[in-house]
C-alpha positions in Angstrom: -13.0 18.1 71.4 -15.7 15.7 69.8 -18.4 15.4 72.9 -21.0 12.8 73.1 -24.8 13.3 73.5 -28.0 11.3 73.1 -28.6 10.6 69.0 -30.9 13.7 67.4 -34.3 12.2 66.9 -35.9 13.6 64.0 -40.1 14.8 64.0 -42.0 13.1 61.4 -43.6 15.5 58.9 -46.9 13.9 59.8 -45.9 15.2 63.6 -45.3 18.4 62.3 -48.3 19.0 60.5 -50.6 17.4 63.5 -48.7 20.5 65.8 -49.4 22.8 63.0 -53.0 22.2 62.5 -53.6 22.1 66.0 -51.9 25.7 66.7 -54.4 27.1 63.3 -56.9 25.3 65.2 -56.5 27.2 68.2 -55.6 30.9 66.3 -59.3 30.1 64.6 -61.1 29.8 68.0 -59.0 33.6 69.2 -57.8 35.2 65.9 -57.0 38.5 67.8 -56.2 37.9 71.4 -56.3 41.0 73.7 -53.2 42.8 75.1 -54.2 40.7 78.1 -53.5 37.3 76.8 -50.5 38.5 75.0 -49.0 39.5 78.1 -49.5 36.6 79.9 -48.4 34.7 76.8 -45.4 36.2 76.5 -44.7 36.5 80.3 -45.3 32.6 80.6 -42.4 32.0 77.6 -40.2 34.8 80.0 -40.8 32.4 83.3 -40.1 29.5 81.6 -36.8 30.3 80.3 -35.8 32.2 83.3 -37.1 29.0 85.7 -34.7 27.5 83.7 -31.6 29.4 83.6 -29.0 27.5 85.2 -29.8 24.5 83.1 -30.0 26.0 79.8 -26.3 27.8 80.7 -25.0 24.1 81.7 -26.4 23.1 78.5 -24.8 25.7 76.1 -21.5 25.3 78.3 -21.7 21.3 77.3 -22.6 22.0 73.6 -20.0 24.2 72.9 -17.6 22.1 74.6 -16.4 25.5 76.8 -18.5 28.1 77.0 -18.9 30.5 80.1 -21.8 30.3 81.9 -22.0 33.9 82.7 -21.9 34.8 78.7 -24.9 32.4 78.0 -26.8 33.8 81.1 -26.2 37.3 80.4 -26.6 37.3 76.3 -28.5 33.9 75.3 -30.9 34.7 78.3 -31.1 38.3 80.3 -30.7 39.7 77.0 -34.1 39.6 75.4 -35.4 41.4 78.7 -34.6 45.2 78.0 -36.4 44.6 74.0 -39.1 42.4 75.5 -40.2 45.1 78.3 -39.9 47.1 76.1 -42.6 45.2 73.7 -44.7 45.1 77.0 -44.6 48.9 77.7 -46.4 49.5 74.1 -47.9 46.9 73.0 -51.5 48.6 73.5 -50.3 51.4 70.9 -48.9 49.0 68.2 -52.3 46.9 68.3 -54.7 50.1 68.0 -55.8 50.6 64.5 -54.1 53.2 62.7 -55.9 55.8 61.7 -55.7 57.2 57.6 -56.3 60.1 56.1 -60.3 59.9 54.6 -60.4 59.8 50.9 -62.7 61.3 48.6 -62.7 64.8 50.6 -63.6 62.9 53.4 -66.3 60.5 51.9 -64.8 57.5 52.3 -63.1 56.7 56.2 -60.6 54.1 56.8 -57.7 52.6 59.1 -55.6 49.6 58.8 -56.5 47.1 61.3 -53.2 45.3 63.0 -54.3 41.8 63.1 -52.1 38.7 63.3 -51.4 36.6 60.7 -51.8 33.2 62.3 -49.3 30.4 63.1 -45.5 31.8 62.5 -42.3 29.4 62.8 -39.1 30.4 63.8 -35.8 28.1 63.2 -32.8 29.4 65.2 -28.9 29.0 64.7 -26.6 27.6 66.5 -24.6 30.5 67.9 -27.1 32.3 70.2 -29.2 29.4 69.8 -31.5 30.8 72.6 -32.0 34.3 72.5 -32.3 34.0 68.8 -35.4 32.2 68.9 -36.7 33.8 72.3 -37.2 37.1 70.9 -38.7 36.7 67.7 -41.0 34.1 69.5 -42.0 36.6 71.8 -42.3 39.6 69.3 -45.1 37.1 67.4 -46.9 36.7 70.6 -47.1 40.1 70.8 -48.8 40.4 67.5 -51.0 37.9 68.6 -49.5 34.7 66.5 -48.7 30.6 68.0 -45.5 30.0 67.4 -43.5 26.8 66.8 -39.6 26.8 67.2 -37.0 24.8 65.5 -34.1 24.3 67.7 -31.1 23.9 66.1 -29.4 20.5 65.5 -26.3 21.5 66.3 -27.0 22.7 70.1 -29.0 19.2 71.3 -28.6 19.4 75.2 -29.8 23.2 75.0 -32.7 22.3 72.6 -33.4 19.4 74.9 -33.6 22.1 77.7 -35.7 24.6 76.4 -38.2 22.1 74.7 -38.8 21.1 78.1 -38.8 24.4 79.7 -41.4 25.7 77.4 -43.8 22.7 78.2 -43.7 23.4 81.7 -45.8 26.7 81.2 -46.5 26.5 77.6 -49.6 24.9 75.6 -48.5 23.6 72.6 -51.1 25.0 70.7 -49.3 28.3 71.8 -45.5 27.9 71.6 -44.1 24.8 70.8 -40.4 23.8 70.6 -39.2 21.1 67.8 -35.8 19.7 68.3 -34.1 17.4 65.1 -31.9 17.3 62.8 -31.7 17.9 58.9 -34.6 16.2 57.9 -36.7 17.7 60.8 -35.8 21.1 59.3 -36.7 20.4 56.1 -40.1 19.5 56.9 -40.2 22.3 59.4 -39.2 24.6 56.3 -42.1 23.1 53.7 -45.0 23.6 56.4 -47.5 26.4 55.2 -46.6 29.0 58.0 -48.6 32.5 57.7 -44.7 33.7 58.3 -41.1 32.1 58.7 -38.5 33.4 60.4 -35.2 32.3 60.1 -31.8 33.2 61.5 -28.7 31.5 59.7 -26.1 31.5 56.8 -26.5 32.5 53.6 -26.5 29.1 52.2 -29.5 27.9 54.2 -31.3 30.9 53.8 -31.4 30.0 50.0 -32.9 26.6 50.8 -35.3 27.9 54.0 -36.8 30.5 51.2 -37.1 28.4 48.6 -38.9 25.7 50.6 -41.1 28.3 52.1 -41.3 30.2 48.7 -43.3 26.2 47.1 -46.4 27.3 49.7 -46.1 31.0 49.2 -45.4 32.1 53.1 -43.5 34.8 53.5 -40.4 34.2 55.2 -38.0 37.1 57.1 -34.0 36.3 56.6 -31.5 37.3 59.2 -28.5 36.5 57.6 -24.6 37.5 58.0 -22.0 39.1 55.6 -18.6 40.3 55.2 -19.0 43.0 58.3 -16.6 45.9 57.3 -14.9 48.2 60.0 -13.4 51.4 58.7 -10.7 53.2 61.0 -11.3 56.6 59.5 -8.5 59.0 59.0 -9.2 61.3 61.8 -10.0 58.2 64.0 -8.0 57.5 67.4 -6.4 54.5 65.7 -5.1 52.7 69.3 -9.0 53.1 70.4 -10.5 51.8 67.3 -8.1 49.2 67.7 -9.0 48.1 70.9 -12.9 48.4 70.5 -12.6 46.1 66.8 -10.5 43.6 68.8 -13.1 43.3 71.5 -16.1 42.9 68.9 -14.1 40.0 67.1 -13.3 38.1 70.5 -17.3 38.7 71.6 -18.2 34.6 71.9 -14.7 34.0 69.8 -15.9 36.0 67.0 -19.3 33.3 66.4 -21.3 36.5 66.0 -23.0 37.3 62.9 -21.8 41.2 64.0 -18.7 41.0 64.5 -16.1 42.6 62.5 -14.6 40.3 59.6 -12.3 43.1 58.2 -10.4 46.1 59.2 -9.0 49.2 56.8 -6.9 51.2 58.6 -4.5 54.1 57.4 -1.4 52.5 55.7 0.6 55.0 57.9 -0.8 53.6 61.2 -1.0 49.7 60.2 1.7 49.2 62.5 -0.1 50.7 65.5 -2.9 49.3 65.0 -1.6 46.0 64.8 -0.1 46.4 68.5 -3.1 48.5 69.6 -5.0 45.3 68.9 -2.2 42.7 70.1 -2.5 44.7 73.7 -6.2 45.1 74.0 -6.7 40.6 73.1 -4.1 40.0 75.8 -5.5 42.6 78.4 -8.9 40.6 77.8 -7.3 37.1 77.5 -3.6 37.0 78.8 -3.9 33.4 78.9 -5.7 31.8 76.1 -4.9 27.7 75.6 -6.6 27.0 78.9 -8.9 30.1 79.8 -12.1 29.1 81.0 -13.3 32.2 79.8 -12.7 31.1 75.8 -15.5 30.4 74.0 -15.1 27.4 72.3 -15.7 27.0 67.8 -19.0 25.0 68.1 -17.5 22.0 66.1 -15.1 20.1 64.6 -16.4 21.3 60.9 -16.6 24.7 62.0 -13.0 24.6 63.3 -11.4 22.6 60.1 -13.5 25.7 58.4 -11.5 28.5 60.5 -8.7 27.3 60.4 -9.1 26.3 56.9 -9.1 29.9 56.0 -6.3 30.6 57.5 -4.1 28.0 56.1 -5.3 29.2 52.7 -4.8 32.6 53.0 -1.2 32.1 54.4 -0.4 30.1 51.7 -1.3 33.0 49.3 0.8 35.1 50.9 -0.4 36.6 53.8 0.5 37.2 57.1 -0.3 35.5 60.5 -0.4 37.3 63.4 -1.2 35.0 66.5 -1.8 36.5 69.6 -1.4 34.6 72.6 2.1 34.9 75.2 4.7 33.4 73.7 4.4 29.7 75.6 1.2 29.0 74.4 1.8 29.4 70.3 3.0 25.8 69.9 -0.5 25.2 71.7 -3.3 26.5 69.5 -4.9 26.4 67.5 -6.2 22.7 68.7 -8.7 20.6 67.5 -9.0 18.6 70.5 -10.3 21.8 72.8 -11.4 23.7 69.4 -9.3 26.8 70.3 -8.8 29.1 67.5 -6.7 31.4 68.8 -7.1 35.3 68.1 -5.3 35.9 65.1 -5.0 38.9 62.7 -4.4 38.4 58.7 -2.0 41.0 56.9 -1.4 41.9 53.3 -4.3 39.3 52.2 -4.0 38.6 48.6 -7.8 39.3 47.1 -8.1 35.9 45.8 -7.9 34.5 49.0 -11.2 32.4 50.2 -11.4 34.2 53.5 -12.8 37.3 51.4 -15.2 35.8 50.3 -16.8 34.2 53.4 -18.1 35.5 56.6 -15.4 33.9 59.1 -17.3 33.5 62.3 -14.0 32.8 64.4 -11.7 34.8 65.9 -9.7 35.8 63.1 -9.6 39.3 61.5 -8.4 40.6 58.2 -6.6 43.6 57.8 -6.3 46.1 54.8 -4.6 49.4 54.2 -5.6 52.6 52.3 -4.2 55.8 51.4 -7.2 57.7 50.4 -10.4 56.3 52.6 -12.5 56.4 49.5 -10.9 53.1 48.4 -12.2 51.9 51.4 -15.4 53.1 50.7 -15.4 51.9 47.2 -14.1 48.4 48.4 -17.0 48.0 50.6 -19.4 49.3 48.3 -18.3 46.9 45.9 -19.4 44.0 48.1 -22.5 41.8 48.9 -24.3 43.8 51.6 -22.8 43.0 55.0 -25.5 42.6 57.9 -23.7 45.2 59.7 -21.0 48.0 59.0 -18.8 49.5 61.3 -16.9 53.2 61.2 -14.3 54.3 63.3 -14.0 58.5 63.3 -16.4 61.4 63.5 -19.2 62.3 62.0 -17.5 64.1 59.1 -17.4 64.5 55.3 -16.1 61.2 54.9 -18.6 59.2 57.6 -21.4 61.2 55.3 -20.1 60.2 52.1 -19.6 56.0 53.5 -23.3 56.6 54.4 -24.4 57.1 50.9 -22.1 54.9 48.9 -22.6 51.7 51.2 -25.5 49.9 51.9 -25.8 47.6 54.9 -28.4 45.8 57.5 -27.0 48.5 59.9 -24.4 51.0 60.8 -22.5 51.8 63.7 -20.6 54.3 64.6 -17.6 54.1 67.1 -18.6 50.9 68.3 -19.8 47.3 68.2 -23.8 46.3 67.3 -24.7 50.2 68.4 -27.4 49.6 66.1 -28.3 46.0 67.4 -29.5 47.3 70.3 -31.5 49.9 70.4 -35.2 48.4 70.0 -36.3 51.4 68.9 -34.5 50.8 65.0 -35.3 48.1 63.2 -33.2 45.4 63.1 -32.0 43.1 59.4 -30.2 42.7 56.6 -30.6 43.3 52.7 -29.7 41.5 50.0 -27.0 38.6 50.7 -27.6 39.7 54.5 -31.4 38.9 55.0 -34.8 40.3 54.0 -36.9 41.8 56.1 -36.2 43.0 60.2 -37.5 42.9 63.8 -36.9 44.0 67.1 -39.1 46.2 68.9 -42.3 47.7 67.0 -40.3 46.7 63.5 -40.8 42.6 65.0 -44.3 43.2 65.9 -45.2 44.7 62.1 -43.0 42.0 60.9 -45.6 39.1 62.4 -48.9 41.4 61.3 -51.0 41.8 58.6 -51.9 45.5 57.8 -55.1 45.0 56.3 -57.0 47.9 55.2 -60.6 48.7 56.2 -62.4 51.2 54.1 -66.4 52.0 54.1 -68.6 55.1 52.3 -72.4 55.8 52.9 -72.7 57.9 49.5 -76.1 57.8 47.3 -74.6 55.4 44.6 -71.7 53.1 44.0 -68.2 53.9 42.9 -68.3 50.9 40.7 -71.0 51.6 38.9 -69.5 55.0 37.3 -66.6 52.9 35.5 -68.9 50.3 33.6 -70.3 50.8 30.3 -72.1 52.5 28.8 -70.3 55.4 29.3 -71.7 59.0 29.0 -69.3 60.7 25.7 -68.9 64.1 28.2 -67.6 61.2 30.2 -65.3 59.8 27.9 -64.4 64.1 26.9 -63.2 64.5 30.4 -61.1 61.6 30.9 -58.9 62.2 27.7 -58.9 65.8 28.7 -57.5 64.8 32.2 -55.1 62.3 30.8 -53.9 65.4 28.4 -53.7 67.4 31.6 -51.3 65.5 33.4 -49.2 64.7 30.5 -48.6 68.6 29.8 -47.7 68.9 33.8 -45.7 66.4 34.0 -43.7 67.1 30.6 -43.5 70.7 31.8 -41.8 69.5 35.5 -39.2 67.5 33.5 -38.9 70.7 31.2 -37.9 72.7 34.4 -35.7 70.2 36.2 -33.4 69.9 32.7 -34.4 72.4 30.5 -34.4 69.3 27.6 -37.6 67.3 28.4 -35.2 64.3 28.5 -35.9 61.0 30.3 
């Protein structure tokens, strides 16, 4: 399904710059707005989306080529609302400074002032191309920031939308939303931010840090990854089944969350494989003209998919497509974009769909027979953005705890960890850098600076410049003694050697 829309435009870096210096500008005339204008700020960006809603849905719908309206409304737009309330509800506490422990046996007070750290840009993806830019827009208005917004390219009519929708109650030198293509997001990427945020792949994340890493602004990665899902041995394997099917079908798998592989008991492969067949056609027992599929986003992305699969199969795998039986001559199908939900058995490792994150409907599936060469297969791994485990909280869930590392772990369910603004949300290593949501977002867009102050006699400073008294110079190479002998002694008593 190739659609048709006006050509993208692209903002001059000159453009760019003007909207930049005009937002520092504007930060330099209020550099700490009170909980007041934050508010209203952030409530203004709320009522202009939400003004808005039917048209940004249509928009989405019309970029994907078929998208429900009722997904976009309810995800891409009402669900910010719970995480930004709750950003309201204490966003007194989080500005208050933070009080320290005194130094000096009480002689020298300080806090750490929460101020915020200026202009921030955010540059969204494609597949929540809205909420992913909403929220972390709104989380820097909370800490007090302006914010400009690269859309993303690849949703133009929703851009289009909310560029507009913004405007309506929006000064620029407060929130301003740049729509373009390539080149605009390269010059977006070189500006000198006080922070970048970016939500994306892997791939562009390299090229977003290293154009942001030239001025030195610090940038926050939300990334993807290989997203493991474990079905432990004392799991209920048809559950797990059914709950890891839905998470891969959630916006036909375009979901940096989702689930890209399964490990499942080699005794219960078979039941899981039908557990999983049932619970795709009880939520899509038609698929080839649903209107409830979510359309791939393009024709790349779809030759991508389905590239995958085609090279996998002809490694040997499996392919198990699951639609009825009249529609498998139907899909997959470029001209609609309909990957169909499909599972992948007895994938040969060198196959390129190990390697990278999916973001379709399609899910690997591998076997143990001890769990720990699950755990040791994950651990081996770039750190996904999520990980998922099927089971109680037992021996084994402990153990996958301390051997993995992961953005996020959920237990028993899809994004558990996602969504509860209270945790901080993000990746590590090849799955981000950095994290919001909730208090995490607003410490994301601060600076902590430290404010310390003494009304002693005399100077620290002067104490550590020549010329120095020798009972002076005696009593630091006694103290430096001192703590060598403790120090070797507690490493004497931990070993009984002394060893490093």
């Amino acid at each position: 399904m190739t659609t048709t829309t006006e050509p993208i435009v692209d903002v001059t870096p000159e453009e760019l710059r003007r909207l930049l210096d005009a937002q520092r500008a504007a930060h330099a005339r209020d550099p700490i707005p009170d909980a007041a204008t934050r508010r209203d700020r952030i409530d203004r960006l709320v009522a202009a989306v939400l003004e808005h809603r039917d048209e940004l849905a249509e928009a989405l719908d019309a970029d994907y080529g078929g998208r429900p309206v009722t997904t976009s409304l309810e995800v891409d737009i009402l669900g910010a609302l719970q995480s930004i309330a709750h950003t309201r509800e204490h966003l007194e506490s989080w500005m208050a400074p933070t009080e320290v422990p005194a130094a000096m046996g009480g002689a020298i007070p300080a806090f750490v002032q929460n101020r915020p750290k200026g202009v921030v840009g955010v540059i969204g993806p494609w597949n929540f191309p809205l909420v992913l830019v909403f929220l972390p827009a709104v989380e820097a208005l909370a800490a007090g920031n302006r914010v400009m917004i690269k859309f993303s390219d690849m949703t133009p009519r929703t851009g289009a939308v909310f560029a507009r929708a913004v405007a309506t109650r929006m000064s620029p030198e407060e929130v301003v939303v740049v729509t373009g293509g390539l080149q605009t997001a390269a010059a977006f990427s070189s500006l000198r931010f006080d922070h970048l945020f970016f939500t994306g792949s892997p791939k562009v994340g390299r090229l977003v840090a290293a154009a942001a890493g030239r001025n030195l602004v610090p940038v926050t990665l939300e990334l993807g990854g290989k997203n493991p899902a474990i079905v432990a041995p004392d799991a209920d394997v048809a559950e797990a089944a059914a709950r890891i099917a839905a998470a891969r079908l959630f916006n036909n798998g375009q979901v940096c969350l989702s689930p890209d592989y399964a490990f499942v008991p080699e005794s219960s492969r078979d039941v899981f494989v039908d557990a999983y067949r049932a619970a795709v056609l009880t939520h899509f027992p038609t698929f080839a003209d649903n209107p409830d599929v979510v359309s791939i986003i393009n024709d790349a992305n779809y030759a991508r998919v389905t590239g995958l699969v085609e090279d996998a199969k002809s490694r040997g795998a499996t392919e198990v497509v699951i639609v009825p039986e009249e529609e498998k001559g139907r899909v997959p199908d470029p001209d609609s974009r309909r990957v169909p939900p499909t599972l992948l058995l007895d994938t040969p490792a060198e196959a390129e769909i190990n390697a990278e994150e999916i973001f379709g409907p399609v899910l690997v599936v591998h076997t143990y027979s001890d769990v720990d060469e699950a755990i040791a297969y994950v651990a081996a791994g770039e750190h996904p953005l999520a990980s998922y485990w099927y089971g109680g909280d037992t021996d084994d869930f402990q153990r996958f705890l301390v051997k993995t590392t992961s953005g996020g772990v959920s237990r028993n369910d899809f994004g558990l960890a996602y969504g509860n603004d209270a945790l901080p949300f993000g990746g590590v290593g090849m799955s981000g850098s950095g994290a919001y949501h909730g208090k995490a977002g607003f410490d994301t867009f601060s600076h902590q600076r430290p404010v310390a102050s003494h009304d002693l006699p005399s100077g620290l400073a002067g104490a550590l410049v020549p010329p120095l008294a020798p009972e002076r110079v005696e009593a630091v190479a006694a103290a430096a003694a001192a703590a060598a002998a403790e120090v070797t002694a507690r490493l004497r008593g931990s070993n009984g050697h002394g060893r490093p």
